[in-house]
C-alpha positions in Angstrom: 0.8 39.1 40.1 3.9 40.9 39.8 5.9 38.3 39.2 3.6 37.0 36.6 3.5 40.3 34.8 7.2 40.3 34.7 7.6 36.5 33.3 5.2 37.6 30.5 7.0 40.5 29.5 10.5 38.1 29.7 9.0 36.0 27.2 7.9 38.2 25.0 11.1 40.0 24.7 12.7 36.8 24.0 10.5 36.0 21.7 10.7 39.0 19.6 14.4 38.8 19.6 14.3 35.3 18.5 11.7 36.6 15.3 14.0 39.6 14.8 17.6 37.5 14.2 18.5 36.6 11.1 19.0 33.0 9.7 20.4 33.3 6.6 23.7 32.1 8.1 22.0 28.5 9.5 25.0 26.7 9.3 27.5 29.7 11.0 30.7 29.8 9.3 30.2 26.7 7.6 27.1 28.0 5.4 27.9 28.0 1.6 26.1 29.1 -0.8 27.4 27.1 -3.4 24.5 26.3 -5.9 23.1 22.8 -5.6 24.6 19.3 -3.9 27.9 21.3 -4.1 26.7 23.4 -0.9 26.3 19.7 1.0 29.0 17.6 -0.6 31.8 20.5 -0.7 33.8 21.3 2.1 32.4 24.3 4.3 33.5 27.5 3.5 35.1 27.7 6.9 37.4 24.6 5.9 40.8 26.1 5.0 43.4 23.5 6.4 44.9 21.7 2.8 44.7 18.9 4.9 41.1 18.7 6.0 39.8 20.4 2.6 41.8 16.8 1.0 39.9 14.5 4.1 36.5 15.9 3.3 36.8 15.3 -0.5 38.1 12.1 -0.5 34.8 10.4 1.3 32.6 11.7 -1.4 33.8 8.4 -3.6 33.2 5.3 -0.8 30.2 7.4 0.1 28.4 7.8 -3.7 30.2 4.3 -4.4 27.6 1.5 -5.7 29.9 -1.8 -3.7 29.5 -4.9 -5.4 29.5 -8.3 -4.3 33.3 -8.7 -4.6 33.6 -5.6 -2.5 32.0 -6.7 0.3 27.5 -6.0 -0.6 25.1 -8.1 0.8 24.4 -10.9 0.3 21.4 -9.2 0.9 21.1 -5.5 1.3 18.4 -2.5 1.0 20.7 0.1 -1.3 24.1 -0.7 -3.0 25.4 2.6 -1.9 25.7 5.5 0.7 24.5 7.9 -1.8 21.7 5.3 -3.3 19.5 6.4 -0.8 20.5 9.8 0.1 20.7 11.2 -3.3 22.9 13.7 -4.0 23.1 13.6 -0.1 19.3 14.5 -0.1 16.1 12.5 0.6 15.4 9.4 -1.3 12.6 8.5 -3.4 9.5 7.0 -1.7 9.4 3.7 -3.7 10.6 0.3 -3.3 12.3 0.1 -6.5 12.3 -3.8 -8.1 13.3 -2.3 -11.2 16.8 -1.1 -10.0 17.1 -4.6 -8.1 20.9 -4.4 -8.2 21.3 -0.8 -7.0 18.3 -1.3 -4.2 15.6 0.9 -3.3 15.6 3.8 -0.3 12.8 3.1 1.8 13.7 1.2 4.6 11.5 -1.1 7.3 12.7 -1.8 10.7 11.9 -5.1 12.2 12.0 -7.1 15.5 10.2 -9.2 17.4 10.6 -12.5 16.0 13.6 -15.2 15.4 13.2 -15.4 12.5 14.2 -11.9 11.8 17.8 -12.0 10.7 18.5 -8.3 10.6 17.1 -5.3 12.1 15.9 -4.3 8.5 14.0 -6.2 5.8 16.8 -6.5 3.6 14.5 -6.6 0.3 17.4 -7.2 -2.3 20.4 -9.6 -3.2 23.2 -9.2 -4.8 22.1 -12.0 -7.6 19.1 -9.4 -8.6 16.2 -11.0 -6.8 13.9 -9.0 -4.2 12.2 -10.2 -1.0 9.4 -9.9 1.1 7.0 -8.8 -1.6 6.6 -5.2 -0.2 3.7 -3.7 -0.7 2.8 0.3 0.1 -0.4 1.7 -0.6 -2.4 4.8 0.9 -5.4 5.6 3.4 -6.8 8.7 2.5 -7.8 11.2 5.2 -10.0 14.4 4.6 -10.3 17.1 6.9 -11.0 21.5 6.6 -9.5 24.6 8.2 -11.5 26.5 10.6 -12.2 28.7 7.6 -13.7 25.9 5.9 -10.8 25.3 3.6 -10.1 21.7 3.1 -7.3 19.3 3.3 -6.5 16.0 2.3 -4.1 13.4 4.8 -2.8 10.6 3.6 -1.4 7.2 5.9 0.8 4.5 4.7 -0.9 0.8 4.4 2.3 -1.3 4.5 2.6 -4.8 3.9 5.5 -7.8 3.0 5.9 -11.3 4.4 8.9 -12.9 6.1 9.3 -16.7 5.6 8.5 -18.9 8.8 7.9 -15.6 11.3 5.2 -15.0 13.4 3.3 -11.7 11.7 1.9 -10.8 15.0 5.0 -10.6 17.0 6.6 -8.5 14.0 7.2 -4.8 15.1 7.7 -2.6 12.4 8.2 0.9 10.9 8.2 2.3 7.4 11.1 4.9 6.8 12.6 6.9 4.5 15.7 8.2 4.2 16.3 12.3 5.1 18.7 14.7 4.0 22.6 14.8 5.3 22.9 18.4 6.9 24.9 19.5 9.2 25.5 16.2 11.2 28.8 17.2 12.7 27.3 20.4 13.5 24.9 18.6 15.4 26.9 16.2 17.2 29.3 19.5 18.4 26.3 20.6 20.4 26.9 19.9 24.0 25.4 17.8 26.1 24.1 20.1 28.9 22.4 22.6 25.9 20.6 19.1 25.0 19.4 18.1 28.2 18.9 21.9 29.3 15.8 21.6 27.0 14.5 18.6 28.5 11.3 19.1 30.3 9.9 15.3 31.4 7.4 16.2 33.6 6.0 19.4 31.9 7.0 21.5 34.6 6.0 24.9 32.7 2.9 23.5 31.4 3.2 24.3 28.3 2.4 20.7 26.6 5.8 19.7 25.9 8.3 17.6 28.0 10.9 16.5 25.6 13.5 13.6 26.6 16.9 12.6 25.4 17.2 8.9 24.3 20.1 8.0 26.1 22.1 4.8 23.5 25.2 2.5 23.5 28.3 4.6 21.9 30.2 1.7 20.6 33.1 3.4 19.9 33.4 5.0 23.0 31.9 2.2 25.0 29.6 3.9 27.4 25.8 5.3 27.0 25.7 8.4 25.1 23.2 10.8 24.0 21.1 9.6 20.9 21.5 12.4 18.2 20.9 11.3 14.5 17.9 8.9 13.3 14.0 10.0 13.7 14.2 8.2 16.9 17.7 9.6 18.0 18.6 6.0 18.2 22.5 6.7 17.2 25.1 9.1 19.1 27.4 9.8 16.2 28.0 10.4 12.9 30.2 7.6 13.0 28.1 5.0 14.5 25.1 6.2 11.9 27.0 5.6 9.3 29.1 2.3 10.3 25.0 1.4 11.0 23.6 2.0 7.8 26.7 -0.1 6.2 26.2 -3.0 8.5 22.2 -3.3 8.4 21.4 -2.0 5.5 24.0 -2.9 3.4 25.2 -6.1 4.8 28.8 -4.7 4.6 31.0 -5.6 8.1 32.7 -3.2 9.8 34.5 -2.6 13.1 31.8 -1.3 14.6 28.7 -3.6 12.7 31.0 -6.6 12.2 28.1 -8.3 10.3 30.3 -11.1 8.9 34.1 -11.5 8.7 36.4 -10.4 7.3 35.6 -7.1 8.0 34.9 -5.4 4.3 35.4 -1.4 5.2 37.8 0.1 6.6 38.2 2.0 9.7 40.2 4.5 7.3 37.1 4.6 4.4 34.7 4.7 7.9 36.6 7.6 8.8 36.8 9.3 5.4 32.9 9.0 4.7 32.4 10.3 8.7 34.4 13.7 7.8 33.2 13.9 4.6 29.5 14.5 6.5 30.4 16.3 9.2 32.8 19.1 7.3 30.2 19.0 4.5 28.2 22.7 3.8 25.2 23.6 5.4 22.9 25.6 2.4 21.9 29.6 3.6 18.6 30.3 3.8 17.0 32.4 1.4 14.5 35.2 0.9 15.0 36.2 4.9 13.7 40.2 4.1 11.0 39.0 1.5 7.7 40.1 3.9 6.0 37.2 3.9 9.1 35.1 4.8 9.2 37.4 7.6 5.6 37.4 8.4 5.9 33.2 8.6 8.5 33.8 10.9 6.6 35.6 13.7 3.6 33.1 12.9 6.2 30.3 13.7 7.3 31.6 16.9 3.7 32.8 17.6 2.0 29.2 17.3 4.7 27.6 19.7 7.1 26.0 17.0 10.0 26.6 18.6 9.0 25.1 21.9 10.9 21.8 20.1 12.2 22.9 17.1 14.6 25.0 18.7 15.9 28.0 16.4 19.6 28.4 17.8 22.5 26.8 19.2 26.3 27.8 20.3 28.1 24.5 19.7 31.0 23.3 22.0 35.1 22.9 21.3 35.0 19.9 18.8 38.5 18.0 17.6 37.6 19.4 14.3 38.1 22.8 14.8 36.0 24.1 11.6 32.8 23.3 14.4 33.8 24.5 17.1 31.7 27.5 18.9 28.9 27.9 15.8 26.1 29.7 16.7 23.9 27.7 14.5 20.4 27.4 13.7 19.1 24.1 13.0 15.5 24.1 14.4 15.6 21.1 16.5 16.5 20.1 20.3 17.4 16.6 19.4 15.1 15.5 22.2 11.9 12.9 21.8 8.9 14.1 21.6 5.3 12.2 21.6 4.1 12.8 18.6 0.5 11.7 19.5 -1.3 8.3 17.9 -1.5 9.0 14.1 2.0 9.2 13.7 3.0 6.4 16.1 4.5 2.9 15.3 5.1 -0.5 17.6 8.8 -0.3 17.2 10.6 1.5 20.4 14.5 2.3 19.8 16.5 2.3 23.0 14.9 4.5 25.3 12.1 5.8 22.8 8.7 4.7 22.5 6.2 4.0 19.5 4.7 7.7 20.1 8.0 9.2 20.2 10.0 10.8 18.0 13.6 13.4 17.7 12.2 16.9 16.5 13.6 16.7 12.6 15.7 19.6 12.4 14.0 22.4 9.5 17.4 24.0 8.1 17.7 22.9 4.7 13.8 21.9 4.0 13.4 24.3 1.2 16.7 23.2 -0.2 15.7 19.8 -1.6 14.5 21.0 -5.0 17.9 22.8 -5.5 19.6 18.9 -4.8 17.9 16.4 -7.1 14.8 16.0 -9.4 13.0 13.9 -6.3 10.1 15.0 -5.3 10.5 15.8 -1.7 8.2 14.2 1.2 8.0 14.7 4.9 8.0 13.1 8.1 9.7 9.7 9.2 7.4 7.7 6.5 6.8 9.6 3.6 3.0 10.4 4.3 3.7 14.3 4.2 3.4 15.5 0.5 4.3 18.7 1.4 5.3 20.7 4.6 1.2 21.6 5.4 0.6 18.4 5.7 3.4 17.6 8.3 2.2 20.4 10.4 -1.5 18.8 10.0 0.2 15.7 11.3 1.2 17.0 14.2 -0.5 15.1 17.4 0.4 14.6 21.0 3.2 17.5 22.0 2.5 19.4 18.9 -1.2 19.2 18.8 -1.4 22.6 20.8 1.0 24.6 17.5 -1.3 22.5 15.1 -4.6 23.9 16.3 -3.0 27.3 16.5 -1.9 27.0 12.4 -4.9 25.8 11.4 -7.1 28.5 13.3 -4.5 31.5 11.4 -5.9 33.4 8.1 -5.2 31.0 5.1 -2.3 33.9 3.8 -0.7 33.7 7.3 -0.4 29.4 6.7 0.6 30.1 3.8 3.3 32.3 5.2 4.7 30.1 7.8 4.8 27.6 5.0 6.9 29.8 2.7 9.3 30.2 6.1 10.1 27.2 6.2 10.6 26.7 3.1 13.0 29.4 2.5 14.8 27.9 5.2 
């Protein structure tokens, strides 16, 4: 009894300390508060080596670059650019756009399954302006209330699109879209052991959630890493992400996608576009004294939030200094997490199942207005028209935190919502 007493009064000191720090500073040193992209496509304020301050800049070009078919593009490809899709290194629009046919759109649809299937991604557009698979999204509509009786509205993608000679049924697939570019490298400095010190397989504390790495093939390094960066932590670096992206989704060879040959990007530009990432800003938060920012912070750590989306890390000695020992505060623990059955799909990524998914890290939601005239939606998909209805989406390992939201006072959602949005 004693004991129990004790581990109850542990937690709830560590909880309080948690709500009482401040997280205006989410990216460490390398916060800016530059106004706009500039905070994600500057170098970090923390960046003053000439020489690194010269390596960051110089990827913004091959990154924002719309390649052509001389340059290496397609023949078929899903966006002509890096920066196509994330715009302005921000989310993409949810459309598949015929009308910019030669740029490409910046929803993308994972495939396997059949023979047929050329590429791990429906590559919907050629470089001779004609678009494939004649995609088609449209919307199930959901309707639900509060507790309260306040009512909500869900909405679930209907996706469909046809590939020549393959068998439909045997077709696994899932709808993404493309999420913001913050503090990659940031991640991929956190150690390994702070990873897998959050895993929890079988549940041992009870508590609902048993997150799991998704252990991957590093190409680079040849050996099985730890899956960090995709919404099923399917890739272990930056660099791998991005060579990934090029290859699949671009049709563009490289050294680590060799898609065709010759190879068509460099390891140089590779490396350029990698540091340009990684040494990139990460945007403060805002508003962190306003009261009901702060009342939405207890609510978050009250409802369980931070079970997976874990508020702060101290990352490890990285080759690039600039990201070495951050105490950072991305909201994630880059482990899988089942999500439940509404959100889950029939396409598993190395070690992760339909159900699972990596816990999106939060810094930088509230920032997306401040990058681009997109209107910003949420979760791997697109179904989430704002951040209430993510939460609402919540199943599986989160439906515990989702039950607690929606049995709060409508002002104390609505504060938990303005949290994370001012973060």
């Amino acid at each position: 009894m004693r004991l129990a007493f004790a581990l109850a009064i542990g937690v709830l000191c560590f909880v309080t300390s948690l709500e009482a720090e401040d997280y205006t500073q989410l990216g460490g040193k390398m916060t800016s508060y530059l106004p706009g992209p500039a905070a994600l496509q500057v170098f970090a304020p923390n960046v003053v080596s000439k020489a690194n301050q010269d390596l960051q800049l110089s990827g913004f070009a091959p990154f924002h670059h719309i390649m052509s078919r001389e340059e290496g593009l397609g023949p078929r490809f899903v966006n002509s650019s890096c920066g196509g899709c994330h715009i302005e290194n921000g989310r993409g629009p949810l459309r598949f756009d015929r009308a910019r046919a030669l740029k490409g759109g910046a929803m993308v649809i994972k495939v396997t399954g059949d023979k047929k299937l050329t590429a791990p991604v429906l590559q919907n557009h050629s470089v001779d302006g004609a678009t494939f698979h004649g995609i088609r999204l449209r919307w199930r509509r959901i309707k639900g209330s509060y507790p309260d009786g306040t009512p909500f509205s869900l909405r679930a993608p209907q996706l469909t699109f046809k590939v020549k000679n393959a068998t439909h049924r045997k077709i696994k697939h899932s709808l993404r879209m493309t999420p913001p570019i913050i503090g990659v490298g940031l991640l991929e400095a956190i150690s390994l052991s702070d990873v897998l010190a959050k895993e929890d397989i079988s549940d041992s504390d009870n508590d609902g959630i048993s997150g799991r790495a998704n252990l991957v093939k590093d190409i680079r390094a040849v050996s099985i890493s730890l899956g960090r960066f995709g919404y099923k932590a399917s890739q272990p670096t930056v660099e791998q992400q991005s060579a990934a992206a090029l290859g699949n989704e671009m049709g563009i060879s490289n050294s680590l996608f060799p898609v065709s040959e010759p190879l068509e990007f460099s390891d140089d530009h590779l490396h350029r576009v990698t540091v340009y990432q990684k040494l990139g800003g990460v945007p403060a938060a805002r508003n962190q004294s306003d009261p009901v920012v702060a009342l939405g912070k207890k609510i978050f750590f009250e409802v369980g939030c931070e079970g997976c989306h874990t508020a702060t890390f101290v990352t490890s000695s990285n080759p690039l200094e600039e990201l070495s020992n951050q105490t950072i505060h991305p909201f994630t623990d880059l482990l899988l997490h089942d999500m439940g059955p509404g959100l889950a799909d029939k396409h598993p990524e190395g070690m992760a199942g339909g159900r699972e998914w990596r816990t999106t890290p939060l810094w930088g939601l509230g920032f997306s207005r401040q990058l681009s005239d997109i209107t910003p939606f949420y979760l791997h998909d697109g179904r989430a028209r704002t951040v209430e209805e993510a939460i609402l989406w919540h199943g599986g390992e989160g439906l515990k935190s989702r039950k607690l939201f929606m049995n709060r006072s409508k002002d104390e959602r609505h504060a938990l919502i303005a949290f994370l949005l001012a973060l």
